[in-house]
Backbone as ProteinMPNN parsed JSONL, in Angstrom:
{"seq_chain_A": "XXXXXXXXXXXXXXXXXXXXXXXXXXXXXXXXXXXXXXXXXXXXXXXXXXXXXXXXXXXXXXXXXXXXXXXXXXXXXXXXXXXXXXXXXXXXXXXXXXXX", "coords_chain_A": {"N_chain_A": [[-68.661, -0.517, 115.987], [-69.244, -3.431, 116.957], [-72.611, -5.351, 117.72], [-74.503, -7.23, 119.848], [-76.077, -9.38, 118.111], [-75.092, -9.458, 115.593], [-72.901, -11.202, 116.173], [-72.107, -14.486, 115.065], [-74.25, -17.155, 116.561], [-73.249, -19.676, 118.511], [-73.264, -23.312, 118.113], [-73.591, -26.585, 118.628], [-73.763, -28.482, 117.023], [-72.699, -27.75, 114.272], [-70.662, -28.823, 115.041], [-70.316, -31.639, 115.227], [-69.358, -33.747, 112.909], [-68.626, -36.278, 112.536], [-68.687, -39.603, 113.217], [-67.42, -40.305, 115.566], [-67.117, -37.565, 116.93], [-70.067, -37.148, 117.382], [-70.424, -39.462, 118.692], [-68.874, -39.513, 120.846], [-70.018, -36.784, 121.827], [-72.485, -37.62, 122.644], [-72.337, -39.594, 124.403], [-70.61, -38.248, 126.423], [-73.268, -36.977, 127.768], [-74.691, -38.699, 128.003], [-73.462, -40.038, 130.661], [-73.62, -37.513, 131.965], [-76.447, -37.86, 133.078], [-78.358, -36.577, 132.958], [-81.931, -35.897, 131.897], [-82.902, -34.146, 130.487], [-80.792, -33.042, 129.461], [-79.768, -34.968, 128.15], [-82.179, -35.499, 126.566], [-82.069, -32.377, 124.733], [-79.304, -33.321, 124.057], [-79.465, -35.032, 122.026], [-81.701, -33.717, 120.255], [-79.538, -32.043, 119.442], [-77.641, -33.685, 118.01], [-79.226, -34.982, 115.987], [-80.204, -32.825, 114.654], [-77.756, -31.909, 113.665], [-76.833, -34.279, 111.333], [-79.451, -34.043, 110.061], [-82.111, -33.188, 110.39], [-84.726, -34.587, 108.694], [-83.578, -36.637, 107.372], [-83.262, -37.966, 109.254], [-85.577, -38.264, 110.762], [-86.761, -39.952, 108.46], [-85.347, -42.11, 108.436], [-85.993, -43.258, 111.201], [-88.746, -43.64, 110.61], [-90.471, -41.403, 111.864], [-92.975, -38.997, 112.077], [-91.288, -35.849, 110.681], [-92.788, -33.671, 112.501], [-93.276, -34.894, 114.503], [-90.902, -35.692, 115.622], [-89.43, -32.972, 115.685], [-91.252, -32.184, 117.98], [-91.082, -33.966, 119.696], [-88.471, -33.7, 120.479], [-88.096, -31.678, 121.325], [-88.393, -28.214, 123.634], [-90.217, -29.406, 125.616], [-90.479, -31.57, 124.994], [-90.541, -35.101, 125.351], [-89.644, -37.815, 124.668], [-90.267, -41.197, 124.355], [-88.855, -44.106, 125.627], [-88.741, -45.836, 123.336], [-88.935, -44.489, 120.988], [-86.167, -43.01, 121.578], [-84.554, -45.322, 121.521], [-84.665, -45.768, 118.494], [-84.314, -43.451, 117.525], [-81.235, -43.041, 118.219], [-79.948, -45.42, 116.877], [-81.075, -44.443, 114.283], [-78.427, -42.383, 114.439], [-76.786, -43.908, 114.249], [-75.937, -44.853, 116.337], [-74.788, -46.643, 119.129], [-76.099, -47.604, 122.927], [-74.933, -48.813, 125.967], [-74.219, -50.108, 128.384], [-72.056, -49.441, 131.557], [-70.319, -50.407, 134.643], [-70.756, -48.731, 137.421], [-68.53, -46.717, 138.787], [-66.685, -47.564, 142.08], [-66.431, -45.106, 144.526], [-63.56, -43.86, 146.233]], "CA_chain_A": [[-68.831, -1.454, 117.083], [-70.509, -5.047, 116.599], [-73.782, -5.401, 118.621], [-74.673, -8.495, 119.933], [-77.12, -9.587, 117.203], [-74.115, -9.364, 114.825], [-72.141, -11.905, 116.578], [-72.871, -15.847, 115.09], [-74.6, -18.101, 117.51], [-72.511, -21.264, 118.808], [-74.254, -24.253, 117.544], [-72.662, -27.584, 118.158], [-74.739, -29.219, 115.439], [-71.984, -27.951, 113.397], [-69.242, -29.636, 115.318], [-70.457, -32.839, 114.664], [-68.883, -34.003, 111.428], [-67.892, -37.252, 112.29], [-69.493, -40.584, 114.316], [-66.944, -40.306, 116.779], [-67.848, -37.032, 117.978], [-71.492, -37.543, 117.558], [-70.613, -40.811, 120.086], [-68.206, -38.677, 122.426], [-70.947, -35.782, 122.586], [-73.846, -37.949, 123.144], [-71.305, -40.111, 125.734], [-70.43, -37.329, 127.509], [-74.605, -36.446, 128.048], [-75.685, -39.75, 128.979], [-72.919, -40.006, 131.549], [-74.093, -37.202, 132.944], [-78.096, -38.818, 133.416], [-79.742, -35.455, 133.271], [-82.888, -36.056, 131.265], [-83.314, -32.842, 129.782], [-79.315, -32.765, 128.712], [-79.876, -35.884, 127.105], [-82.869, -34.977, 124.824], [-80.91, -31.827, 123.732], [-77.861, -33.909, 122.788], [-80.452, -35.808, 121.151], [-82.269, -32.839, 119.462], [-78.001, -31.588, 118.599], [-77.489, -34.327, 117.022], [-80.116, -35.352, 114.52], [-80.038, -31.582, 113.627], [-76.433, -32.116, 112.85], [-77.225, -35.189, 110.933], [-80.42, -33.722, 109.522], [-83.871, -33.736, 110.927], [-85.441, -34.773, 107.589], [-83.34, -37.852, 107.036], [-84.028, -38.974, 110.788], [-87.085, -38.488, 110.548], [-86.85, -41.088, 107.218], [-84.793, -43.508, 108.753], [-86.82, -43.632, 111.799], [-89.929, -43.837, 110.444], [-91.294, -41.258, 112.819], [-92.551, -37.781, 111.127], [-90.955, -34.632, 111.216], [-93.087, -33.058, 112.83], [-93.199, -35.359, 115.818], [-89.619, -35.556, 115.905], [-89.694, -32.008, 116.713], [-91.641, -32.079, 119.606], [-90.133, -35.305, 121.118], [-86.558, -33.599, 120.857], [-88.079, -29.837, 121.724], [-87.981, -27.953, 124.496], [-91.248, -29.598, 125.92], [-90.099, -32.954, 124.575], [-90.547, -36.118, 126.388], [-89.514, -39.049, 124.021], [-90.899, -42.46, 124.914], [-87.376, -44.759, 125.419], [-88.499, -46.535, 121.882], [-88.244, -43.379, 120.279], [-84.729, -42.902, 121.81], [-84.019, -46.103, 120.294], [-84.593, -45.582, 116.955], [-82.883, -42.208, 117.025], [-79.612, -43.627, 118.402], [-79.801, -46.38, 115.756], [-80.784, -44.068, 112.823], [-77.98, -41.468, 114.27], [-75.454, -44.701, 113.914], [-75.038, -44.758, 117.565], [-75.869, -47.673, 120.582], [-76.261, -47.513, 123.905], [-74.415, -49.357, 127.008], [-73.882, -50.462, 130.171], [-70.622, -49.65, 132.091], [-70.722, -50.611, 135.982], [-70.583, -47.362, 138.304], [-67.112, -47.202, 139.222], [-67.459, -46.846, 143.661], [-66.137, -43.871, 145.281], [-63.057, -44.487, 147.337]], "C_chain_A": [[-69.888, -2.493, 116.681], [-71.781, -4.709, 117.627], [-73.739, -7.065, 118.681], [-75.266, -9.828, 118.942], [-76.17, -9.688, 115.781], [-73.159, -10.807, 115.09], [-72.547, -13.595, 116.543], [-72.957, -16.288, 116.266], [-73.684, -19.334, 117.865], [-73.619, -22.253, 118.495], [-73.338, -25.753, 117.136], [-73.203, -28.877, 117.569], [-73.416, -28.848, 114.359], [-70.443, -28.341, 113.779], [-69.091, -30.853, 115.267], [-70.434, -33.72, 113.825], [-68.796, -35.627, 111.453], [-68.924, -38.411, 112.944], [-68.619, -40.643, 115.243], [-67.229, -38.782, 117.639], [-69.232, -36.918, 117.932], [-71.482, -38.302, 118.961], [-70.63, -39.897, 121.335], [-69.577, -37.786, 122.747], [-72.256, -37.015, 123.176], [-73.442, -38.93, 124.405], [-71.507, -39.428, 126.838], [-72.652, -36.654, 127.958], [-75.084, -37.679, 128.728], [-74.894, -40.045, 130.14], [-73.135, -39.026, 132.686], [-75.515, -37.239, 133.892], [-79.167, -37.414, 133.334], [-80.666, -35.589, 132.047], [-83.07, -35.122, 130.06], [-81.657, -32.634, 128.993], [-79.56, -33.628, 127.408], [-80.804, -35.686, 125.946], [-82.637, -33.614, 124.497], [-80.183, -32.152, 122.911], [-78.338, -34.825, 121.852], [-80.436, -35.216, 119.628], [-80.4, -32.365, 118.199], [-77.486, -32.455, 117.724], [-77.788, -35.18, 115.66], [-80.313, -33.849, 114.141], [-78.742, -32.021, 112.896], [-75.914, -33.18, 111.49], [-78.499, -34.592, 109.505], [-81.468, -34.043, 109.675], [-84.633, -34.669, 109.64], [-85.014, -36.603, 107.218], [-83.502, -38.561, 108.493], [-85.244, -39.568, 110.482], [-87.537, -40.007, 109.766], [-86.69, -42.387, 107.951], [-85.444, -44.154, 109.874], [-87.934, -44.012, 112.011], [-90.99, -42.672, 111.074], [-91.811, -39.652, 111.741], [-91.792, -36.756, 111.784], [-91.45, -33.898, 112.187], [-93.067, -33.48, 115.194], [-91.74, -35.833, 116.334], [-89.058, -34.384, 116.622], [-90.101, -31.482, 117.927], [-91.041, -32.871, 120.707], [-89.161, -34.364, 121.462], [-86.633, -31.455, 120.937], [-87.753, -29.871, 122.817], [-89.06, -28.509, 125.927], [-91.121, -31.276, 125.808], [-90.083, -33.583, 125.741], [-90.405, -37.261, 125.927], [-89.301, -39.998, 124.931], [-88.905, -43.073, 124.483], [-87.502, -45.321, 124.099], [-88.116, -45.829, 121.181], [-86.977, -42.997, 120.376], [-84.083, -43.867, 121.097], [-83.482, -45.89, 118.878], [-83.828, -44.543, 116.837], [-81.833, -42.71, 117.079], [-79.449, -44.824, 117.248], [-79.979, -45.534, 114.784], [-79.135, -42.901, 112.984], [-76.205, -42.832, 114.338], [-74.575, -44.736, 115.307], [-75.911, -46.135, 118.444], [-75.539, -47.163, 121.942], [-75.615, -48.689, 124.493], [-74.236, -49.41, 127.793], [-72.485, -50.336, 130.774], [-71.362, -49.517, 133.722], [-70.338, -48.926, 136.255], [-69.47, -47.923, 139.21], [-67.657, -46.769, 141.347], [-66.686, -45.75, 144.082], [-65.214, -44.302, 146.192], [-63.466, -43.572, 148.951]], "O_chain_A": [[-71.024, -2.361, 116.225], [-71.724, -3.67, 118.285], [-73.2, -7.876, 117.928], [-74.92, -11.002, 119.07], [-76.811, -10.089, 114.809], [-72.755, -11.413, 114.098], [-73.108, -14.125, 117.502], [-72.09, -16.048, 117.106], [-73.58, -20.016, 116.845], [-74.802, -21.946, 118.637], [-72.731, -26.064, 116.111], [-72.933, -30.057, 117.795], [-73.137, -29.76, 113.581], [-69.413, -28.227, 113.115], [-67.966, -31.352, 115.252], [-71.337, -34.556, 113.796], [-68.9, -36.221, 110.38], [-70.06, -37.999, 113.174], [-69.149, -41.262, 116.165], [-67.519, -38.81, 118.835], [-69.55, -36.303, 118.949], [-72.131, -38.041, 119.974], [-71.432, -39.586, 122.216], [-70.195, -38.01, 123.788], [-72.736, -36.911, 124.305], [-74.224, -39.013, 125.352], [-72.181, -39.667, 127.84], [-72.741, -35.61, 128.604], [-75.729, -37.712, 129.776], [-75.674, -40.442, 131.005], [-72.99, -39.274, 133.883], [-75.655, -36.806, 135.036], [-80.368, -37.328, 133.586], [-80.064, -35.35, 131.0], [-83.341, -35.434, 128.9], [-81.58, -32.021, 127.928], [-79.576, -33.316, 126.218], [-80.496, -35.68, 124.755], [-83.299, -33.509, 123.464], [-80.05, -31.836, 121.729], [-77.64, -35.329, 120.972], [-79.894, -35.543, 118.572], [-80.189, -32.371, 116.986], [-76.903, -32.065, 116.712], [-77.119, -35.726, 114.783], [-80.687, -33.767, 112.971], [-78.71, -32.418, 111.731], [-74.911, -32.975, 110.805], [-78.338, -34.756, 108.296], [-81.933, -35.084, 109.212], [-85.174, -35.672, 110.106], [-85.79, -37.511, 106.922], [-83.885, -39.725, 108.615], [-85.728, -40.65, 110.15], [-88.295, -40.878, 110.192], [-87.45, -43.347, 108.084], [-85.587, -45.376, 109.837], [-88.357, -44.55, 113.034], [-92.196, -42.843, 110.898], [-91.094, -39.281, 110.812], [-91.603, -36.655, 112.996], [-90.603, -33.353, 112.893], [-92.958, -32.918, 116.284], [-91.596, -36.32, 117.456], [-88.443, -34.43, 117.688], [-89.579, -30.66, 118.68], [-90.691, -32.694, 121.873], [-88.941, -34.149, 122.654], [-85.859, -30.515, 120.754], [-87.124, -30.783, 123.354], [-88.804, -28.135, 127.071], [-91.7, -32.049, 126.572], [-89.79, -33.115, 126.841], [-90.985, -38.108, 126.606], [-88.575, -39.964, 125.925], [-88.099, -42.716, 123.623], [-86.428, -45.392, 123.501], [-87.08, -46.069, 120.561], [-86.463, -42.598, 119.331], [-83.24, -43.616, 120.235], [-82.365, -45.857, 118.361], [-82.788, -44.554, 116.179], [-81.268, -42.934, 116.009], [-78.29, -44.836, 116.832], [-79.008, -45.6, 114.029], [-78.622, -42.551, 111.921], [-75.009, -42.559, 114.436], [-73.362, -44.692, 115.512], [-77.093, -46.478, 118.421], [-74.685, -46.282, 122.043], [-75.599, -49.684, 123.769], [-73.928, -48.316, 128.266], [-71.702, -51.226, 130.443], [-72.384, -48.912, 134.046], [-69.791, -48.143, 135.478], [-69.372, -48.903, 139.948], [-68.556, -46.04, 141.767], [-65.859, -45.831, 143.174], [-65.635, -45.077, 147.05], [-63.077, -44.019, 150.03]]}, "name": "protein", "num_of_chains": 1, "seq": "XXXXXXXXXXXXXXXXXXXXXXXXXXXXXXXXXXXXXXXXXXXXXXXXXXXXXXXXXXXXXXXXXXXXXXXXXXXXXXXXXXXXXXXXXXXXXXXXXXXX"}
């Protein structure tokens, strides 16, 4: 019998192969506005990417990359910037459709 501790973790850092689902996942997070979702899908996707070369491309260090995009994290919107630009992604505006 397996035990739990046996059984790999889900980790969708490694479903992220491509820039379209990088987009879609980080899409689908900012659509939903929750703060804390969003710097997850943050954190999920410069793991998936690779903290180390973020880090590079952003200029920012490792170490404070980590904390922004922990569990404690509170990245300043510039810092969001630069991630979404080093992770080859932008940001946009779509109107809020109304509710019939």
């Amino acid at each position: 019998m397996q035990s739990f501790n046996d059984v790999p973790r889900f980790d969708a850092a490694d479903y992220l192969g491509t820039p379209e689902a990088r987009a879609d996942y980080m899409a689908a997070a900012l659509e939903e506005g929750d703060p804390v979702e969003i710097r997850r899908t943050l954190n999920t996707v410069a793991r998936s990417l690779g903290m180390t070369a973020i880090a590079e491309e952003t200029g920012l260090g490792r170490e404070s990359l980590y904390k922004a995009l922990g569990e404690n994290g509170n990245p300043e919107f510039a810092t969001v910037l630069k991630l979404m630009k080093a992770m080859g992604l932008k940001l946009s505006a779509l109107p809020i459709e109304e509710k019939e």
